[in-house]
N, C-alpha and C positions, 0 to 999 in steps of 0.2 A: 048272684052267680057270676061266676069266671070263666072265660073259655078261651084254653089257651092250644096251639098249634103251632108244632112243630115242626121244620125242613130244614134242609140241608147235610141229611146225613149220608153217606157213598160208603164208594171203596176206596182206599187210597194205599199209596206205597209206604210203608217204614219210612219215617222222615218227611213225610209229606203234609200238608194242611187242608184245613177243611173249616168253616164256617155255619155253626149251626145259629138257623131263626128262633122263637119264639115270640108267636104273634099272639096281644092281649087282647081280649073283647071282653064286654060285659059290664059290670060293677068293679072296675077297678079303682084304686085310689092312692096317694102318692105316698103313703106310710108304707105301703106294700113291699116286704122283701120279694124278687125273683132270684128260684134257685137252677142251678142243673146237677142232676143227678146220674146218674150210669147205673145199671144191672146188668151184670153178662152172667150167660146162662150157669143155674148150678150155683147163683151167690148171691147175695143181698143187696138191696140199693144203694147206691153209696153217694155221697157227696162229694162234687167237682168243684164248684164254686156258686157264688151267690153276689146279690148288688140288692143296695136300698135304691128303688124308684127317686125316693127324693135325696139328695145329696151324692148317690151315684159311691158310699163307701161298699169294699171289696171285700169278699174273704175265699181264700181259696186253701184246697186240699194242699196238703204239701207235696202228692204224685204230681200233680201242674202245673203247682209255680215254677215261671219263667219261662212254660212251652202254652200253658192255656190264658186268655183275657176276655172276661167278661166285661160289657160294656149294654147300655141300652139307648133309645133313642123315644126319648118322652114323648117327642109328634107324631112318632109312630106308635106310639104303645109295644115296641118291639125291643126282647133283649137279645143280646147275639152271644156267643161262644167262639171265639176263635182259637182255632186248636192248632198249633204250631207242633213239628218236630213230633209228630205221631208216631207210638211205636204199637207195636202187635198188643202189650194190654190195655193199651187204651179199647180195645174191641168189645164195644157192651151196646145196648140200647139206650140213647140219651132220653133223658126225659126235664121238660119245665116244670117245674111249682110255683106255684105263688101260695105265701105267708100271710096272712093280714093281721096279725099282733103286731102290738104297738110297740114302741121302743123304740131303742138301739141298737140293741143286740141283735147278731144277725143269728139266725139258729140256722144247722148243719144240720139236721136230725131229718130225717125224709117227714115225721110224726106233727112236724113242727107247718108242715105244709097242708092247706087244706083242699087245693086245686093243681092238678095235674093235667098235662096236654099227653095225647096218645102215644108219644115214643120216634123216635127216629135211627137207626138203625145206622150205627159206624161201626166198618170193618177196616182194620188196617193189618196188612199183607205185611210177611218177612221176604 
């Protein structure tokens, strides 16, 4: 089992930044992709970006590139979201996953994740 936790979600202005946690416990291991995800209300999960635990390779949505950067910090078992240049749709509930299939390939797909942390709540204001 995996248990993941999530902080750092607020309110912020158009434009503004914000820094979302995810904290790993459990049975984790360093194959593991972590991803983040969004739902805003009335719509389906969607994929923001992701990182391989081991090697630290990227993949991100193309709404984010150049305003979001995922990063983690292996002593911590913690991966972060830094969200730059926030606009009003960014406003959904973030959520972490962790993958544990093997590879390279980083999968995008919410299906492709089998542990998820409870959600964190970003609003961004016009």
């Amino acid at each position: 089992q995996v248990q993941l936790v999530e902080s750092g979600g607020g309110l912020v202005q158009a434009g503004g930044s914000l820094r979302l946690s995810c904290a790993a416990s459990g049975r984790t291991a360093s194959w593991y992709t972590m991803g983040w995800f969004r739902q805003a209300p009335g719509k389906e999960r969607e994929f923001v970006a992701a990182i391989k635990w081991s090697g630290g390779s990227t993949v991100y949505a193309d709404s984010v590139k150049g305003r979001f950067t995922i990063s983690r910090d292996v002593a911590k078992n913690t991966v972060y979201l830094h969200m730059n240049t926030l606009k009003p749709e960014d406003t959904a509930v973030y959520y972490c996953g962790a993958d544990r299939s093997y590879g390279i390939v980083v999968h995008t797909t919410p299906t492709s994740y089998e542990y998820w942390g409870q959600g964190t709540q970003v609003t961004v204001s016009s």
